[in-house]
N, C-alpha and C positions, 0 to 999 in steps of 0.2 A: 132573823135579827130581832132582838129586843127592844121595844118600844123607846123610841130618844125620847124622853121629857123634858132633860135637863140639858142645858148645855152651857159648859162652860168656857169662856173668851179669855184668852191669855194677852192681855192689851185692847184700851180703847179708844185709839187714834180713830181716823178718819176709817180705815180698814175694819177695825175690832165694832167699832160704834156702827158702822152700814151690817155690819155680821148680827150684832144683835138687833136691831130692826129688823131683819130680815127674821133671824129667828124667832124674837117676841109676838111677830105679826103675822107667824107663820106656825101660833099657840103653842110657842115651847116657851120655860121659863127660862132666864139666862141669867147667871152667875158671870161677871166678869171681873178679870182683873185690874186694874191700873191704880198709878201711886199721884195722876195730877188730883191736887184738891178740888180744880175744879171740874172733875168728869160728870159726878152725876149733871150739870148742868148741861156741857157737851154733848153727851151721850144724850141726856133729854132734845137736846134742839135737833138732833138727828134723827131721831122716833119720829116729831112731830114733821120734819122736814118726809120723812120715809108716808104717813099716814097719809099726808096732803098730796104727795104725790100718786098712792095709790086710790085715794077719794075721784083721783081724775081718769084714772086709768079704768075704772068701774062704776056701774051705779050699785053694786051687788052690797048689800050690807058687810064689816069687815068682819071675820070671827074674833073669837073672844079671844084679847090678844094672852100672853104670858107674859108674865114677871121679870123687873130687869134688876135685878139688886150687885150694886157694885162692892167688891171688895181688895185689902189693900196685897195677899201674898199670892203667888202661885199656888200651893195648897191649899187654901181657900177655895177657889177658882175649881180645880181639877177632882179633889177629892170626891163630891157628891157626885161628880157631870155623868151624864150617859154619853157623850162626844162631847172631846176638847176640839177647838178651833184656835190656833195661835194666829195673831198677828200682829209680833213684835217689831220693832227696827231692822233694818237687815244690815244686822250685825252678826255673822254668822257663829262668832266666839259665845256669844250674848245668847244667842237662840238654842246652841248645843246646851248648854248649863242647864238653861231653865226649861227646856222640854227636859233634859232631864230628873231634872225636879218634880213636875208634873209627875211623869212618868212612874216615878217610886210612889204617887200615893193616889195616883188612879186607880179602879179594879182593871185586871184586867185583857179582860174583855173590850174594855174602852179604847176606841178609835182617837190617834191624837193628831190632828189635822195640822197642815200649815198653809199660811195665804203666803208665803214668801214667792215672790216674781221673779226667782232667778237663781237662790243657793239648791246646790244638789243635793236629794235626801237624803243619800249615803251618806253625805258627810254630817246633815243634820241628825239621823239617828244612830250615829256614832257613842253617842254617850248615852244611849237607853239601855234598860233592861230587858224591855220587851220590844226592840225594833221592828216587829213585824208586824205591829198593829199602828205604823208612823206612815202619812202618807203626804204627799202635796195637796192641797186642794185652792188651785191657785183662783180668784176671784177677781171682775174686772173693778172697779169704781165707776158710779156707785153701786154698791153691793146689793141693797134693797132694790134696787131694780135690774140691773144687768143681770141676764140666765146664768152665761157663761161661767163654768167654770174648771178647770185644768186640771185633772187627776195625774199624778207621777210619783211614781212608787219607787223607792231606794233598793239597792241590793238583795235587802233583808225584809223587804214588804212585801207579806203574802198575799196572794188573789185575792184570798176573800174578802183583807181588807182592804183592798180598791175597791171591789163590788160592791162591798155592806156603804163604804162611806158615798160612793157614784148612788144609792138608795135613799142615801138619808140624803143628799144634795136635792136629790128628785124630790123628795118629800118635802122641799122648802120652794117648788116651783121651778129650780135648775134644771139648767142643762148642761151636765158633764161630758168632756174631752179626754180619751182615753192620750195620753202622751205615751208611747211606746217602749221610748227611751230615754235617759239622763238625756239633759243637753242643757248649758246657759240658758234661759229666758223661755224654758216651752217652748212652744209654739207661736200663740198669738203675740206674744212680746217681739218674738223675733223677727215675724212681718212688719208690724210697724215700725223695729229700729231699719228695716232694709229703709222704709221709707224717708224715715228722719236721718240717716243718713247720704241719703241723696240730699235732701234738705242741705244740712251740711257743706257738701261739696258743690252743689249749684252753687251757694251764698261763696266760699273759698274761692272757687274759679272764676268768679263774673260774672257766671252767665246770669243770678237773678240777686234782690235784696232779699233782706228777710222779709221786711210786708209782701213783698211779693209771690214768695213764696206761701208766704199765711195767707194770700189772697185769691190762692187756687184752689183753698179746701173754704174756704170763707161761704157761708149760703146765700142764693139767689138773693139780690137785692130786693126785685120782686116775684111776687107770686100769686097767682090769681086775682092780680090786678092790684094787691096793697104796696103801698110803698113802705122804705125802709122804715121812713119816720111817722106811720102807723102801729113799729113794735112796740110792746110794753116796755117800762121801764126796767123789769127788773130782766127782761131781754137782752136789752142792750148793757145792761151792765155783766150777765156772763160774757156774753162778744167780747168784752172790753179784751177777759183774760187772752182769747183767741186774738186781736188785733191788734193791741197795744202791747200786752205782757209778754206774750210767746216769743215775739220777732227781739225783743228783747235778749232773750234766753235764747235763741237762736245765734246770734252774734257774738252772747259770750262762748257759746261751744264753736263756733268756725274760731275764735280766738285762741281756744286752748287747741282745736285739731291743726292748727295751721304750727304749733308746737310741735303736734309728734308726726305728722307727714306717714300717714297711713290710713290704708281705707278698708283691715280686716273687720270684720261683726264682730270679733272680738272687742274690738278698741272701742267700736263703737255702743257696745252693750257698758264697757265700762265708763265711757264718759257718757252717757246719760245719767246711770244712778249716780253721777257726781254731782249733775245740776238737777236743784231741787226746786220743786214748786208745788202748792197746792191747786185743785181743779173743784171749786167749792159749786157743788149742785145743791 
């Protein structure tokens, strides 16, 4: 496989923006795309949030990071890349078009990735020219630090490119998950909707509340002797989302499943990406 240098990001949400941290800090340069005016500021707070995190995680000096320049079309983005990484909306209409947009003015040879957590690739490399270099490469949040990440490959995607792109993953510190076969949500998605959906039907049936529920995974009050009101403040302000916000969004979803009165994985993959929230690290 040929040296990645470049890489280009097709979106710089929360997803696109942890991809390039990971990539910049992991001495590639990255090209990305997105149309908000205020990304490069975005995209900056997440570099510096991704560097601070890794400052802690080592004393080892950081390497010389790569280059993050934003720009406004898919063409942009795609043309120069040595690997695209898409992580658009999951809007599957939306992502067929514009991968294949990409697609016509990559070379290629170029791997065109996707962070999508749930749409099938066949259907995503439906509108390419070259479907055989289109792969899943599904990613937990945050990016910059979580290994994990989900290889699945559509109909028309060759080995080699699972192999080349499961290398270049490795090459940013990942650790790739061969997924076997299509399926809604992978793998690791699908375990924890098993769980959040038990969530669900405990809160439906009575048997617990939402805090309650959020208060089984909640961490030790104490530990090794400190008490809770020795965390840091910006501690307890992630908690908040876990204790206050979740049980929240818990309640709206037992309100919409007590609606459709069914407890397939199907239902329940789809009423999650219905309720939205951020998980801000």
């Amino acid at each position: 496989m040929s040296e990645i240098k470049t890489v280009g990001l097709l979106g710089g949400g929360v997803i696109g923006a942890a991809w390039a941290a990971r990539c910049a800090l992991n001495g590639r340069d990255v090209v990305i795309c997105d149309l908000d005016p205020e990304a490069e500021r975005k995209i900056g707070e997440v570099m510096a949030n991704a560097r601070r995190a890794y400052s802690r995680l080592t004393l080892a000096p950081l390497r010389e990071p790569g280059s993050v320049r934003v720009v406004r079309s898919i063409e942009e983005a795609a043309e120069g890349a040595d690997f695209i990484q898409e992580s658009l909306p999951e809007e599957e209409a939306m992502k067929i078009a514009l991968l294949a947009r990409a697609d016509r003015v990559a070379r290629p040879e170029v791997i065109i990735g996707s962070s999508t957590s749930g749409l099938l690739p066949s259907r995503l490399q439906s509108g390419m020219s070259h479907p055989e270099r289109f792969v899943v490469g599904h990613p937990f949040n945050p990016v910059y630090l979580m290994p994990l990440v989900e290889i699945c490959g559509g109909a028309q995607t060759s080995a080699a490119t699972k192999e080349r792109a499961a290398a270049f993953y490795r090459s940013l510190g990942m650790q790739p998950l061969h997924v076997r076969k299509e399926i809604d949500g992978f793998i690791a998605d699908r375990l924890m909707e098993a769980l959040w959906r038990e969530a669900l039907w405990l809160i439906h049936d009575d048997v617990a509340t939402a805090a309650e529920i959020v208060n089984t995974r909640r961490p030790l009050r104490q530990c090794g002797g400190r008490s809770a009101q020795s965390q840091t403040k910006t501690r307890r302000q992630k908690l908040s989302l876990v204790h206050h916000i979740l049980p929240k969004r818990l309640t709206a979803a037992v309100h919409a499943a007590s609606q459709r009165q069914t407890r397939s994985s199907r239902f329940c993959w789809t009423l999650t990406r219905e309720i939205k929230y951020e998980n801000d690290f």
